[in-house]
C-alpha positions as CSV (number, residue, x, y, z in Angstrom):
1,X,-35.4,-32.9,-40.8
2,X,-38.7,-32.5,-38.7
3,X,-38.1,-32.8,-35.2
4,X,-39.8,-35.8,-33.4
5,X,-41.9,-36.1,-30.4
6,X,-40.4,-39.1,-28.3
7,X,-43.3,-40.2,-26.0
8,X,-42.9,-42.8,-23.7
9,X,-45.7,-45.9,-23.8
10,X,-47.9,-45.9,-21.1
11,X,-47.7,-49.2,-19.3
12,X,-48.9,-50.3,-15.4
13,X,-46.7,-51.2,-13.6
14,X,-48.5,-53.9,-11.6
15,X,-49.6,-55.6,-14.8
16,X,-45.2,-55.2,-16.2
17,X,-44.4,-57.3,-12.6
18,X,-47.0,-59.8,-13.2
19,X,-46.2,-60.5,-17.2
20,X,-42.4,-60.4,-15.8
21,X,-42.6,-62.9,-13.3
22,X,-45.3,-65.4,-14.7
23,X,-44.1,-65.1,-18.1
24,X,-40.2,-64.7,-17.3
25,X,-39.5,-61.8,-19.2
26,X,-37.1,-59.2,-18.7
27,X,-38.9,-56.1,-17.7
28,X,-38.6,-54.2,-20.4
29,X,-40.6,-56.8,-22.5
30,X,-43.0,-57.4,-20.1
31,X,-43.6,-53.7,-19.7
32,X,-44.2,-53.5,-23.5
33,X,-46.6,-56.3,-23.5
34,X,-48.5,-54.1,-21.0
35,X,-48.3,-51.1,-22.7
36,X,-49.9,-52.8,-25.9
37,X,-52.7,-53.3,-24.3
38,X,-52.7,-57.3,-23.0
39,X,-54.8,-56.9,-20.1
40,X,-54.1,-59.9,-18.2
41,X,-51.2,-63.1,-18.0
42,X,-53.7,-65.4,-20.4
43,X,-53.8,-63.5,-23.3
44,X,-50.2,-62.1,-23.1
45,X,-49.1,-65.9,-23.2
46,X,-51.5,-66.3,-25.9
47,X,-49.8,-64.0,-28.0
48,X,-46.6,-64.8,-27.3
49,X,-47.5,-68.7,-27.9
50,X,-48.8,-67.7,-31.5
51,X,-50.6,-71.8,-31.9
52,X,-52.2,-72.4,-35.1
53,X,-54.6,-74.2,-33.2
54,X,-55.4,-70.5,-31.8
55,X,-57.3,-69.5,-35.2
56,X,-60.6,-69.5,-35.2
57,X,-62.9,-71.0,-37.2
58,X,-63.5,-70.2,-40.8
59,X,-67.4,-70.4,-40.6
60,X,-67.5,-67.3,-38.6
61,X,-66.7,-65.4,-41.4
62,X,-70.1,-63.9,-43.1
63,X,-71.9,-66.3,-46.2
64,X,-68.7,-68.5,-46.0
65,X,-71.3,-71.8,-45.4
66,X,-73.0,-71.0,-48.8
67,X,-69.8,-70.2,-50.6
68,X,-68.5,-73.8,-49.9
69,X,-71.3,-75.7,-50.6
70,X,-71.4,-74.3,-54.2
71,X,-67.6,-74.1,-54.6
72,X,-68.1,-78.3,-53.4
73,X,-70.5,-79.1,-55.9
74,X,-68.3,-77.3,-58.7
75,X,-65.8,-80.0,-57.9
76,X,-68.4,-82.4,-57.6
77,X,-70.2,-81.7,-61.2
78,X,-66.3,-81.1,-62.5
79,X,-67.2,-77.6,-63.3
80,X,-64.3,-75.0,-65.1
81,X,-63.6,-72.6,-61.9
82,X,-61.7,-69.5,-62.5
83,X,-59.7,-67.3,-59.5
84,X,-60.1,-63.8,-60.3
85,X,-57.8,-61.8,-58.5
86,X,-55.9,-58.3,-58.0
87,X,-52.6,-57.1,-59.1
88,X,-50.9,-56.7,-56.2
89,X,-48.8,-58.9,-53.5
90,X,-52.0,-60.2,-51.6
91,X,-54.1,-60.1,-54.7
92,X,-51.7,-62.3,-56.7
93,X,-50.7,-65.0,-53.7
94,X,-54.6,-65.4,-52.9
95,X,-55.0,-66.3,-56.6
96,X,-52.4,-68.7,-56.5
97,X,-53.1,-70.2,-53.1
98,X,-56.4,-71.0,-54.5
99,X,-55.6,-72.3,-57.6
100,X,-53.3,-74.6,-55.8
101,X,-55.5,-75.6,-53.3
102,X,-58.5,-75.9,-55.7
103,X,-56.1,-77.9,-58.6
104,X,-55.1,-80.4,-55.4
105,X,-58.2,-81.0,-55.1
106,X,-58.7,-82.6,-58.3
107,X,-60.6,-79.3,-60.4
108,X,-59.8,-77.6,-63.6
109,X,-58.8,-74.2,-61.8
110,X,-57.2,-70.9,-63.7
111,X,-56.9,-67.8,-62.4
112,X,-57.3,-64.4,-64.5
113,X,-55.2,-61.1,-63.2
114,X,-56.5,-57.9,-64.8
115,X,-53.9,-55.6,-66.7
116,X,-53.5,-52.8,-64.7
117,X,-53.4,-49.9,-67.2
118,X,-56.3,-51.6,-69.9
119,X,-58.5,-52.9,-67.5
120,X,-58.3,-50.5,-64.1
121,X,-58.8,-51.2,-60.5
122,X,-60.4,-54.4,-59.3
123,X,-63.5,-56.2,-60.3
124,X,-64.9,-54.0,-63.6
125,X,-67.3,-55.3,-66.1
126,X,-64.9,-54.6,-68.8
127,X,-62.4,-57.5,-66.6
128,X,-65.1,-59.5,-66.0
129,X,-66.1,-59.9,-69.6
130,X,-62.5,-60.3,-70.7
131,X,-62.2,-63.3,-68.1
132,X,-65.1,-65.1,-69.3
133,X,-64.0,-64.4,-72.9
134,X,-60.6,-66.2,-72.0
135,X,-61.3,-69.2,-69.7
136,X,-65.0,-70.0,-70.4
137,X,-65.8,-70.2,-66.4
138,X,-68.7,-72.0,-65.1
139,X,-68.2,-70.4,-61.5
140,X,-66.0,-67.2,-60.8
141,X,-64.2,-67.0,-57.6
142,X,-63.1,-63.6,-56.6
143,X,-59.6,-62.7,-54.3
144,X,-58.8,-59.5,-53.3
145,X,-61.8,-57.2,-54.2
146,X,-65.0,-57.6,-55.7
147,X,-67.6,-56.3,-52.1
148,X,-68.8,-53.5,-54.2
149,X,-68.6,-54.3,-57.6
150,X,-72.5,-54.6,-58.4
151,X,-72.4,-53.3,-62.3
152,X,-70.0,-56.3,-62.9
153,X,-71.4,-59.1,-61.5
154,X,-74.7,-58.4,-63.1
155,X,-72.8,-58.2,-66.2
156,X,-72.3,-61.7,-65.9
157,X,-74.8,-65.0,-65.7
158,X,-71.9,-66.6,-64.6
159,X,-72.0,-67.2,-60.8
160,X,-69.5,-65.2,-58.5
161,X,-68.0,-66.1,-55.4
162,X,-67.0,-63.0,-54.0
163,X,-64.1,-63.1,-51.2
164,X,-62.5,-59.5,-50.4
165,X,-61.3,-58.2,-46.9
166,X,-62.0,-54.0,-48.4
167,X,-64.3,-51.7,-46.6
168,X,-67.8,-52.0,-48.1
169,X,-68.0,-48.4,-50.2
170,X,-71.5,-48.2,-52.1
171,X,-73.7,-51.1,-53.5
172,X,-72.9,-54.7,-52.2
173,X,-72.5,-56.9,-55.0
174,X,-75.5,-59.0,-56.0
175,X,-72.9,-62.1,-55.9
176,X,-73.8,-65.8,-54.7
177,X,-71.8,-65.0,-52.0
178,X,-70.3,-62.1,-51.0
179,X,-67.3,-62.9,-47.8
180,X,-65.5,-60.2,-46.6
181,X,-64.9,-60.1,-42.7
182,X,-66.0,-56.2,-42.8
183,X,-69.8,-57.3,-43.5
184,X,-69.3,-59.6,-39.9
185,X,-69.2,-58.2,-36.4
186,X,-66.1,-60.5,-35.4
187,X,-63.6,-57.6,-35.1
188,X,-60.5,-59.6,-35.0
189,X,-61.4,-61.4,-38.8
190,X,-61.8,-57.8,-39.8
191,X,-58.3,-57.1,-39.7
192,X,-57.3,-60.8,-42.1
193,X,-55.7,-59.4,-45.7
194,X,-57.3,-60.9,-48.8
195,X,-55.2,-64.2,-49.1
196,X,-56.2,-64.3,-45.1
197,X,-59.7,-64.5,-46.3
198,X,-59.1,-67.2,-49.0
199,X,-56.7,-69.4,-46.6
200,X,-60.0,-69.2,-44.8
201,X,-62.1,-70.2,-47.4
202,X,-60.0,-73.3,-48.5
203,X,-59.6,-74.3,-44.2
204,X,-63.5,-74.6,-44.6
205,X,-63.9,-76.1,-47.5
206,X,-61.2,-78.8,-46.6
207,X,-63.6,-79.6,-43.4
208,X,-66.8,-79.6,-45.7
209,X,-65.2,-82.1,-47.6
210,X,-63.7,-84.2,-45.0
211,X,-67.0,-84.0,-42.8
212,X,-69.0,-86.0,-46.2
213,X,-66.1,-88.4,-46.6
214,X,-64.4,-87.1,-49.5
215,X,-60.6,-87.9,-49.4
216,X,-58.7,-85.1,-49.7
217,X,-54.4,-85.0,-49.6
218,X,-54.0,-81.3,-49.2
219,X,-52.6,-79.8,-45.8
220,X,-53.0,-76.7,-45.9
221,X,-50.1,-75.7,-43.7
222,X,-47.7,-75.9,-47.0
223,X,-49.5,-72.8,-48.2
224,X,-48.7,-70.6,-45.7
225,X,-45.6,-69.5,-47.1
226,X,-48.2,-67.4,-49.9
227,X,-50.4,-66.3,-46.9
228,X,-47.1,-64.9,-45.1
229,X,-46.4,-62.6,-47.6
230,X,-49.5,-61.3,-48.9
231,X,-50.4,-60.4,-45.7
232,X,-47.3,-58.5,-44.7
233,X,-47.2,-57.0,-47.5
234,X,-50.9,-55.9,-47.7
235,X,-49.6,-53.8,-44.6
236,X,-52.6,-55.1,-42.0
237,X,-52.2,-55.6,-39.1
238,X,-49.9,-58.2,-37.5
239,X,-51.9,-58.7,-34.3
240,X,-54.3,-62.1,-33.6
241,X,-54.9,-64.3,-36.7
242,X,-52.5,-62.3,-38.7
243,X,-49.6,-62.9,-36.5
244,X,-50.3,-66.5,-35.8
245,X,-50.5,-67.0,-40.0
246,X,-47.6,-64.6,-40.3
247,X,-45.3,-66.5,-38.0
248,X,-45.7,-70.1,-39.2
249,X,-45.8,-68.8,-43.0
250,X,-42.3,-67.8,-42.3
251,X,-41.5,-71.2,-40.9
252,X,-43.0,-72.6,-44.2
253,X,-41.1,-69.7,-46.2
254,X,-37.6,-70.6,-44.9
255,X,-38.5,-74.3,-46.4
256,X,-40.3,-73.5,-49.0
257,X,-41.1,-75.9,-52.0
258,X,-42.0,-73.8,-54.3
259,X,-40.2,-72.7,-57.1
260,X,-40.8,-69.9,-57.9
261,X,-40.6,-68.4,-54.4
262,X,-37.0,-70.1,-54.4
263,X,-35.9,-68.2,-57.1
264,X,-37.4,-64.9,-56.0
265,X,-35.4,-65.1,-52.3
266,X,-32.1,-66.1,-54.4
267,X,-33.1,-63.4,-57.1
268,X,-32.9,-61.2,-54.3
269,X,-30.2,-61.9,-52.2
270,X,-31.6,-63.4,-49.1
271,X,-29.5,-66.1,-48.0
272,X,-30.7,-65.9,-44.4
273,X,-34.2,-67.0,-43.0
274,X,-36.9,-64.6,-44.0
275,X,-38.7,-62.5,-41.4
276,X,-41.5,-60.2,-42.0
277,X,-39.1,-57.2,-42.7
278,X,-37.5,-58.8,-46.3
279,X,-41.2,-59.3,-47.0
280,X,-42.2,-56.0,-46.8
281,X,-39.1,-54.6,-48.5
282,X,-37.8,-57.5,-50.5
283,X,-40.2,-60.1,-51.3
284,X,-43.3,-57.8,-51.5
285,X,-41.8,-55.4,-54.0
286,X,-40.5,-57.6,-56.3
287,X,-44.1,-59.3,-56.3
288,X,-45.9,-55.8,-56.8
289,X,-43.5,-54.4,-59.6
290,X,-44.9,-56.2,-62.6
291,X,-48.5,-55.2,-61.3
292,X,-47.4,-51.5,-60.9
293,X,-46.3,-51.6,-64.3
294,X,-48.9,-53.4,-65.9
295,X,-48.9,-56.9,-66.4
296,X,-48.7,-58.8,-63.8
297,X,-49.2,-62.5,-65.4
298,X,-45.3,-63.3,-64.7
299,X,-45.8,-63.3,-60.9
300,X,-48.7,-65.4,-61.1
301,X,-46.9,-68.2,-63.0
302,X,-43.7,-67.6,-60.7
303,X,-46.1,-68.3,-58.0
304,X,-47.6,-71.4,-59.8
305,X,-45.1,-73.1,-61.8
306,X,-42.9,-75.9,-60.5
307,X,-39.9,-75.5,-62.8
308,X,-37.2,-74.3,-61.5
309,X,-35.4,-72.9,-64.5
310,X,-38.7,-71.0,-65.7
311,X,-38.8,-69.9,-61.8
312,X,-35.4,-68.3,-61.9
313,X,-36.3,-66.8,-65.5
314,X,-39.3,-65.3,-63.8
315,X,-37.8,-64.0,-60.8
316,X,-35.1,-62.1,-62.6
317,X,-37.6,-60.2,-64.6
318,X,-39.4,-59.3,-61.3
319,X,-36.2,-58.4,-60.3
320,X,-35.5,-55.8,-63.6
321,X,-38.8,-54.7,-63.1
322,X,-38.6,-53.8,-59.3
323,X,-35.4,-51.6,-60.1
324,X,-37.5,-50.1,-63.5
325,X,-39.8,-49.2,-61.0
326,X,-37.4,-47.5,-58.6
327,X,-36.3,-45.1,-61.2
328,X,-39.7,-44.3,-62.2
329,X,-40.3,-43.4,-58.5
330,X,-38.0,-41.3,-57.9
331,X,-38.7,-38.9,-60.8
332,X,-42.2,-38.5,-59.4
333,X,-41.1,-38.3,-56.1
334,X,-39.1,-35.4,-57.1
335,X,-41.5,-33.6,-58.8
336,X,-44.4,-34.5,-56.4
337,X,-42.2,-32.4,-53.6
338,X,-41.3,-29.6,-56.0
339,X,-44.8,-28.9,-56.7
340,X,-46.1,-28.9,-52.7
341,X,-43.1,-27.2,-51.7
342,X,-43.6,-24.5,-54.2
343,X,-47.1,-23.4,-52.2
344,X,-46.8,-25.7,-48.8
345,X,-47.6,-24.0,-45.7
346,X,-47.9,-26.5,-42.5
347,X,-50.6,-24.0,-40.8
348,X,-52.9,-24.2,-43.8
349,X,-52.6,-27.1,-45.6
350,X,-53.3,-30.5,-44.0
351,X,-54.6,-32.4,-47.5
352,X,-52.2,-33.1,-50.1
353,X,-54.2,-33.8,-54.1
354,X,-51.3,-33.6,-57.0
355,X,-51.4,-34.7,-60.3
356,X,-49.7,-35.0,-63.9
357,X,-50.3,-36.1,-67.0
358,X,-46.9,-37.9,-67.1
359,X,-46.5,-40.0,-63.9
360,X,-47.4,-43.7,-64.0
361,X,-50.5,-44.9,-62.4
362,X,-49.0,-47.9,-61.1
363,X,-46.4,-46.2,-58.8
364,X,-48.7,-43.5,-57.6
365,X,-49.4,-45.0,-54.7
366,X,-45.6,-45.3,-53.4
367,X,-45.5,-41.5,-54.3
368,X,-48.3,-40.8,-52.1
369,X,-46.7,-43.0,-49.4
370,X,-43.8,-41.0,-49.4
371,X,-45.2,-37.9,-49.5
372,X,-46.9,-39.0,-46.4
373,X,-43.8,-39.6,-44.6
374,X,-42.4,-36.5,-45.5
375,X,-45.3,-34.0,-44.9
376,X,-47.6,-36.3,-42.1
377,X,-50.2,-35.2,-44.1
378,X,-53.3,-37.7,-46.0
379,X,-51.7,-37.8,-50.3
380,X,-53.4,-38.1,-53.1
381,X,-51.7,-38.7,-56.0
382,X,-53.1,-38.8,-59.4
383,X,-51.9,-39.4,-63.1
384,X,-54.1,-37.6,-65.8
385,X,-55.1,-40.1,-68.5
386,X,-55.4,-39.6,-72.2
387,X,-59.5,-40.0,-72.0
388,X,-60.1,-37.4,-69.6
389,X,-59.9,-39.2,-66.1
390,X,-57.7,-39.2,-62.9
391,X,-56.6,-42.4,-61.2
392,X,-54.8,-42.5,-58.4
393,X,-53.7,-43.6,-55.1
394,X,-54.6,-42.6,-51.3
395,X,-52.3,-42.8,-48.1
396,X,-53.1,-41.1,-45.1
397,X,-51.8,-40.9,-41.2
398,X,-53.9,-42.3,-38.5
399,X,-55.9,-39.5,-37.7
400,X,-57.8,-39.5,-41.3
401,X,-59.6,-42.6,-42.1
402,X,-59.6,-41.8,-45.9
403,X,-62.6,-43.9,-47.2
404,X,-64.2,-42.2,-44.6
405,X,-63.2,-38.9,-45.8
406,X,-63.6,-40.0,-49.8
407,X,-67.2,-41.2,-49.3
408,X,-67.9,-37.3,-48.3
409,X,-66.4,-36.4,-52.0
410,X,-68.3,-39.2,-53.5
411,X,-70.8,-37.0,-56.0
412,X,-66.9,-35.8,-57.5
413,X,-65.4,-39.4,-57.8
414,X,-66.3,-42.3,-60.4
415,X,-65.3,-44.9,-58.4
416,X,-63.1,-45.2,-54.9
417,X,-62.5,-48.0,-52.4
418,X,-59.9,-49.3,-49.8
419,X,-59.3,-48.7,-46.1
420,X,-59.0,-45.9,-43.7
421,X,-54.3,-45.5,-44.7
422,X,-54.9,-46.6,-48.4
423,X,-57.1,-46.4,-50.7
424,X,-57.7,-46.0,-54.8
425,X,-59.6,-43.0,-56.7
426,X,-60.6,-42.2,-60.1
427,X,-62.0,-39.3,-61.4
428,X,-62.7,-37.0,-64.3
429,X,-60.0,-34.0,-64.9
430,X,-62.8,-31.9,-64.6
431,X,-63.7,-32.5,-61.3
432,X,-60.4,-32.2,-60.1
433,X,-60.0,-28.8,-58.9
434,X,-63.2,-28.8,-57.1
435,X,-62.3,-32.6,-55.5
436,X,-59.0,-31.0,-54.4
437,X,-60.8,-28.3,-53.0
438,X,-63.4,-30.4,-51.3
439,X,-60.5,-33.1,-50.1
440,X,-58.1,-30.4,-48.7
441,X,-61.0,-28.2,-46.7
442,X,-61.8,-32.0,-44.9
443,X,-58.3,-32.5,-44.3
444,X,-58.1,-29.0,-42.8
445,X,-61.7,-29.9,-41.0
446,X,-60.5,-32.9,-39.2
447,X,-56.7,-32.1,-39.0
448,X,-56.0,-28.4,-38.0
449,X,-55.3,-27.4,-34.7
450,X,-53.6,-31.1,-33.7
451,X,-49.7,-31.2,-33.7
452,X,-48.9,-33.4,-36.6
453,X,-45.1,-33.3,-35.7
454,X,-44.1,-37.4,-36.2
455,X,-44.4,-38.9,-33.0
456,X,-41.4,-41.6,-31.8
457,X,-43.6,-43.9,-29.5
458,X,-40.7,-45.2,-27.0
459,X,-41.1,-49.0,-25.6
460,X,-38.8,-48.2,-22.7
461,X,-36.0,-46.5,-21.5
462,X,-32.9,-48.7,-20.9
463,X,-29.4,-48.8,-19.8
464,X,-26.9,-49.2,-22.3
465,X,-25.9,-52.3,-20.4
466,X,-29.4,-53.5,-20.7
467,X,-28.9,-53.8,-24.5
468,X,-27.5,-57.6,-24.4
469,X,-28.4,-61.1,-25.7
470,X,-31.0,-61.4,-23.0
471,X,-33.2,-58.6,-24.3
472,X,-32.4,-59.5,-27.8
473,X,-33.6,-63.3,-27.2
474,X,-36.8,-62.0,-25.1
475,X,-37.8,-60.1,-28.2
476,X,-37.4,-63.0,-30.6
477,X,-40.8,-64.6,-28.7
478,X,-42.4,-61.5,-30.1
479,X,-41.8,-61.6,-33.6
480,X,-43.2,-61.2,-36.2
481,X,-42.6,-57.2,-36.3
482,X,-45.1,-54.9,-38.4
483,X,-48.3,-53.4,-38.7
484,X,-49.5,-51.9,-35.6
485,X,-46.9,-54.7,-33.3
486,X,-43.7,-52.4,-34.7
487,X,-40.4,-53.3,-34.2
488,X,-39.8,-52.3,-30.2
489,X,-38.2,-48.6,-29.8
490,X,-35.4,-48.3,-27.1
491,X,-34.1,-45.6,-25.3
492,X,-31.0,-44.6,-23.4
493,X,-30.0,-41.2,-22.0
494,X,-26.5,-39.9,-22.1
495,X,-24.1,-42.1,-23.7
496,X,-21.2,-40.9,-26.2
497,X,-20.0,-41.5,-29.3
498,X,-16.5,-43.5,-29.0
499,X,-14.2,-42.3,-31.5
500,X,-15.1,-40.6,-35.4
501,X,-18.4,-40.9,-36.9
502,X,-18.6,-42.9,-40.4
503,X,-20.5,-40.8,-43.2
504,X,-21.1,-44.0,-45.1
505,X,-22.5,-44.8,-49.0
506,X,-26.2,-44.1,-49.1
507,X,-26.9,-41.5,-46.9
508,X,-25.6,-43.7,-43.8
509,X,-24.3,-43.0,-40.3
510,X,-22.0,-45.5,-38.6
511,X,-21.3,-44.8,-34.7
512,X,-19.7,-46.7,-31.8
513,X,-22.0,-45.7,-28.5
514,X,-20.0,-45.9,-25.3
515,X,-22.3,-45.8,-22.0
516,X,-22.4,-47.9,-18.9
517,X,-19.1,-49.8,-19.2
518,X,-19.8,-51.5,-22.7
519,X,-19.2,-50.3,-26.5
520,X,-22.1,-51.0,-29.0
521,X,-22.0,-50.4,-32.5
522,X,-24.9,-47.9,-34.1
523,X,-25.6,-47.2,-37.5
524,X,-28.6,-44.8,-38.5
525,X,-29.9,-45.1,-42.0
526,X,-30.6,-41.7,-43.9
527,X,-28.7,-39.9,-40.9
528,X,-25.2,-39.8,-42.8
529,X,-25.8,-35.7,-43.4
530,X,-27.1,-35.4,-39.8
531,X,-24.9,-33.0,-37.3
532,X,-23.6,-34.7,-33.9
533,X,-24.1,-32.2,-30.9
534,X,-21.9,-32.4,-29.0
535,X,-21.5,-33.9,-25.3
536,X,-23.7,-36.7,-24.5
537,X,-26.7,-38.2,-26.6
538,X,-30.2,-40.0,-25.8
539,X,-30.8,-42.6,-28.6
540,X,-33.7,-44.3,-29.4
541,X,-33.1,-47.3,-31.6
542,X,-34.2,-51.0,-32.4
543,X,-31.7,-53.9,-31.1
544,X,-30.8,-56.2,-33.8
545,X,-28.2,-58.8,-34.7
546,X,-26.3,-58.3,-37.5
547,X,-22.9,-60.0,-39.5
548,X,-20.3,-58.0,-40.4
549,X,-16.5,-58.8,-41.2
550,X,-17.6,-62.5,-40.7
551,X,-18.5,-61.8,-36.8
552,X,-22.0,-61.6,-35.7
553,X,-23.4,-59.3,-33.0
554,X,-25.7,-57.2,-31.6
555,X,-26.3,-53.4,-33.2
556,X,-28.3,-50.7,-32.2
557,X,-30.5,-49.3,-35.4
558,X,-30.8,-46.0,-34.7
559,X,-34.1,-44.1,-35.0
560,X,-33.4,-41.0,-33.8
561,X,-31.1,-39.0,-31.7
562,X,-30.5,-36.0,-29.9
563,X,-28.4,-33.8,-27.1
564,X,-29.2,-35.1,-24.2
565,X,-32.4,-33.4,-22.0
566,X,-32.6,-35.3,-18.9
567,X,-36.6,-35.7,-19.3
C-alpha cells in the first residue's frame, strides 16, 4: 500500500473564531469552512443555508432566451419534439426530466438513447439519422452532449436544440442553439452537470410561459429527485448550484413518486434516506450498467414509466446487469495491472495508455478509474474494435487536465471530448503506438519531478473526546458530501486499540479506539490485510452514524492509520 501524505488544511484562525461564534459551530467546523475558502460570515451562511431561492437565474446561461422561444412555439404549433440524450446516469435523467416536463406540458415528447456499442459516443450523424428515422421529430432537443457535434447537426434539416455542460473541443455545432455554461463567463454555471443544464432550461421555460399567460401545472421542484442523481453521479462538483440542487433532490428522493426510482432504491437495498453517497455507489451504478453494456432503453423507461410492477421488473434487470458488470470489471482490472506492472517504473512513467482487443468498451472507463487510484497517474484505457479503431476512456488526477492534454494529440485521435478528470477517445489501432507515445511523453512533461504520493488532506486534528454527537450534528448542516466538498477527514494522535482486531469478510478491519476517557468503534474498509504497529496510533477517519445489532451510534470510518509521530 502507498504511503500517504497527511497534510493539514490551511485555515485562519481569525476567520475559524468569527464562523464559530456568528454561525455557532464547533470549531472544528468552523475552521473547515475557513479552510475551504468562504472568505467572510455571508457566504459561509450562504452555504450552509443551501435556499433554492439561492439559484440564479436560468437566462444567464449562454443562447438559453432563443432556445425557449423556439422550444415555446413547438408546443404552441403542437410540433413532435424528441430528447436526445446520453447513456449514462446524467445523460439518461436529463432525458427523462425533459420528457416529463415537456409531456406536462401538454407536447408529444420522446426521447431517443443511442446504443452504446452500434452507434458510439454522443451526438454522431449515424445517431442522429437513426433518431429521425424512429420518431419523425420536428425539433431535436439534445441532453448531455452535442457542443461539438458540427458533422451531425448539418446532417440534419431538422432543428437542434443543443444543451450540454462538456468542454467545447473543436467546431461548435451549427445548432439553433447551442447552451452549454462552458461557452458563458459565469464560472459557477460552469460547474452544473448536464441534467443541471436542462433543469435550467425547463425553470426558463416555465417563466416564458407563465410571463405570456399560459397556464402551466408543473412545479418543477418534483423533478429534483432526477437532477439529484445525475448530478452526483456525473461526479461535478457539489459546491454553489450543485449543492443547493443536490440537497433538496435528496429531500424529493426520500419521497419520491416515481416508480421506477421506488423500485431501483428497494432493488437495491436502501431502506434508509438517501444521501449523495448511495447515489454515487448505489443508485448511479445501477443507472449506468445497462449503458455500459449497451442498451440503455430499460433505464429510460424505469425512469419514465408509472407502473409499478414494470418499475420493479426494470429495476431488477438494472440490478443483474450492475453485478454482470462487476464481473466484467474485475477481469480487466486484473489484466489492466498485470500489463503496467510488468514494465511500470514510478520515476519514468507518469501516463498510463493500455489496450485489448477483448475488454468491453462500456466498462473501460471504471478500469481507467481504478487504475488511477492505484498508480496516481492520468489512464487511458482502450478496447480494440473489430474495424480497426480504439475507444476508450480517460481519468486523470488533478494536476493533468486531460482535454487539455488530448487536444495536443489531436492530429492522432478521430474524435475526443469531456473534462479536465474524464474524458472519451477514439482512434485508429494504427495510431496507437505513436498516441501512447505522444500521451505518455506529456504525462512525463507536465508530471515528473512533482511527488505524486496520494495526499490525505486533514480537516482538523481532534481529541478523541471531541468525536461526539455535537460534531456529528454540526456536520449534518454541511451535507451533501462529494465532489470537491468531500466528506470531512479527522484526526487524532495517540489513541489505542482496545482489545483484538477483527479481520472481517471483504477485506475489512474492525477496531475499538480507546483515547481520552471514551471507547469508539473503527472499522477501515480494504485495511483487513493491514499490520497494526504497535503502541499508540494517529487515525484519520470520517465520523459517521451507523446501526448495528439493533443499536445506533457513532463510528469512526477509518482512512488511514499509522504509529504515532507526534508532528
Amino acid at each position: 500500500m502507498t504511503e500517504k501524505i497527511w497534510r493539514l488544511a490551511e485555515a485562519d484562525e481569525p476567520l475559524t473564531a468569527a464562523f464559530a461564534a456568528e454561525l455557532q459551530l464547533p470549531h472544528p467546523v468552523a475552521r473547515l469552512l475557513a479552510a475551504r475558502g468562504f472568505g467572510d460570515v455571508a457566504a459561509a451562511e450562504k452555504f450552509l443555508r443551501a435556499r433554492l431561492s439561492d439559484l440564479t437565474e436560468p437566462e444567464r446561461l449562454p443562447n438559453l432566451p432563443a432556445a425557449v422561444a423556439r422550444i415555446a412555439q413547438a408546443l404552441a404549433q403542437h410540433e413532435k419534439i424528441v430528447v436526445f440524450g446520453d447513456y449514462d446516469a446524467d445523460g439518461l435523467t436529463s432525458a427523462a426530466l425533459l420528457v416529463r416536463v415537456l409531456r406536462a406540458l401538454g407536447a408529444e415528447a420522446a426521447a431517443f438513447i443511442p446504443h452504446r456499442l452500434d452507434d458510439g459516443y454522443g451526438l454522431t450523424a449515424q445517431a442522429l439519422a437513426k433518431c429521425i428515422e424512429q420518431h419523425q421529430p420536428q425539433l431535436i432537443i439534445t441532453v448531455d452532449c452535442g457542443t461539438c457535434s458540427a458533422e451531425a447537426i448539418r446532417s440534419t434539416p431538422v432543428p437542434v436544440i443543443v444543451t450540454d455542460h462538456h468542454d467545447p473541443a473543436g467546431e461548435l455545432s451549427p445548432a439553433f442553439a447551442v447552451v452549454n455554461p462552458k461557452l458563458g463567463t459565469d464560472a459557477g454555471l460552469k460547474l452544473l452537470a448536464g441534467v443541471g443544464v436542462a433543469f435550467k432550461l425547463c425553470h426558463a421555460l416555465l417563466k416564458h410561459l407563465r410571463s405570456r399567460q399560459v397556464p402551466t401545472a408543473v412545479d418543477l421542484k418534483d423533478y429534483l429527485d432526477l437532477v439529484a442523481i445525475g448530478t452526483v453521479a456525473d461526479v461535478v462538483p457539489l459546491t454553489g448550484e450543485n449543492r443547493i440542487l443536490v440537497r433538496h433532490g435528496l429531500l424529493r428522493l426520500a419521497q419520491t413518486n416515481k416508480p421506477g426510482l421506488t423500485a431501483l432504491m428497494e432493488v437495491a437495498g436502501l431502506a434508509q434516506n438517501p444521501d449523495a453517497w448511495h447515489i454515487g455507489f448505489v443508485i448511479g451504478p445501477r443507472l449506468n450498467a445497462v449503458g455500459r453494456l449497451g442498451n440503455a432503453h430499460d433505464v429510460l423507461e424505469l425512469l419514465l414509466t408509472e407502473q409499478p410492477d414494470r418499475a420493479l421488473e426494470l429495476a431488477r434487470k438494472l440490478d443483474a446487469a450492475n453485478r454482470e458488470r462487476q464481473t466484467i470489471e474485475k477481469t480487466i482490472v486484473e489484466e489492466a495491472m498485470r500489463e503496467i506492472d510488468a514494465t511500470f517504473d514510478p520515476a519514468r512513467d507518469f501516463g498510463l495508455v493500455v489496450a485489448k482487443a477483448t475488454w468491453h468498451p462500456g466498462v473501460v472507463g471504471i478500469v481507467a478509474a481504478r487504475l488511477v487510484q492505484r498508480y496516481r497517474r492520468p489512464a487511458i484505457v482502450l478496447a480494440e474494435e473489430a474495424d480497426g479503431t480504439c475507444r476508450g476512456s480517460c481519468r486523470s488526477i488533478e494536476e493533468f487536465h486531460l482535454v487539455e492534454h488530448l487536444a495536443q494529440c489531436a492530429g492522432l485521435l478521430t474524435r475526443y471530448g469531456g473534462h479536465g478528470m474524464a474524458a472519451g477517445v477514439s482512434l485508429l489501432q494504427e495510431n496507437l503506438g505513436a498516441f501512447r507515445q505522444r500521451f505518455t511523453a506529456l504525462a512525463q512533461a507536465t508530471l515528473g519531478g512533482r511527488d505524486l504520493r496520494p495526499t490525505l488532506r486533514l480537516d482538523g486534528w481532534l481529541a478523541l473526546r471531541d468525536a461526539n454527537e455535537d460534531l456529528y450534528a454540526a456536520l449534518e448542516r454541511l451535507r451533501p458530501f462529494g465532489q470537491q466538498h468531500p466528506d470531512p477527514v479527522w484526526a487524532v494522535r495517540g489513541v489505542q486499540v482496545y482489545g483484538a482486531p477483527r479481520r472481517m469478510a471483504k477485506d475489512t478491519l474492525g477496531l475499538t479506539i480507546a483515547g481520552d476517557g471514551v471507547l469508539l468503534r473503527a472499522i477501515g474498509f480494504g485495511m483487513g490485510k493491514r499490520d497494526i504497529p504497535d503502541g499508540p496510533l494517529d487515525i484519520a477517519f470520517h465520523l459517521h452514524r451507523e446501526t448495528w445489532q439493533g443499536r445506533t451510534g457513532l463510528q469512526l470510518q477509518l482512512c488511514d492509520f499509522r504509529a504515532t509521530t507526534g508532528e
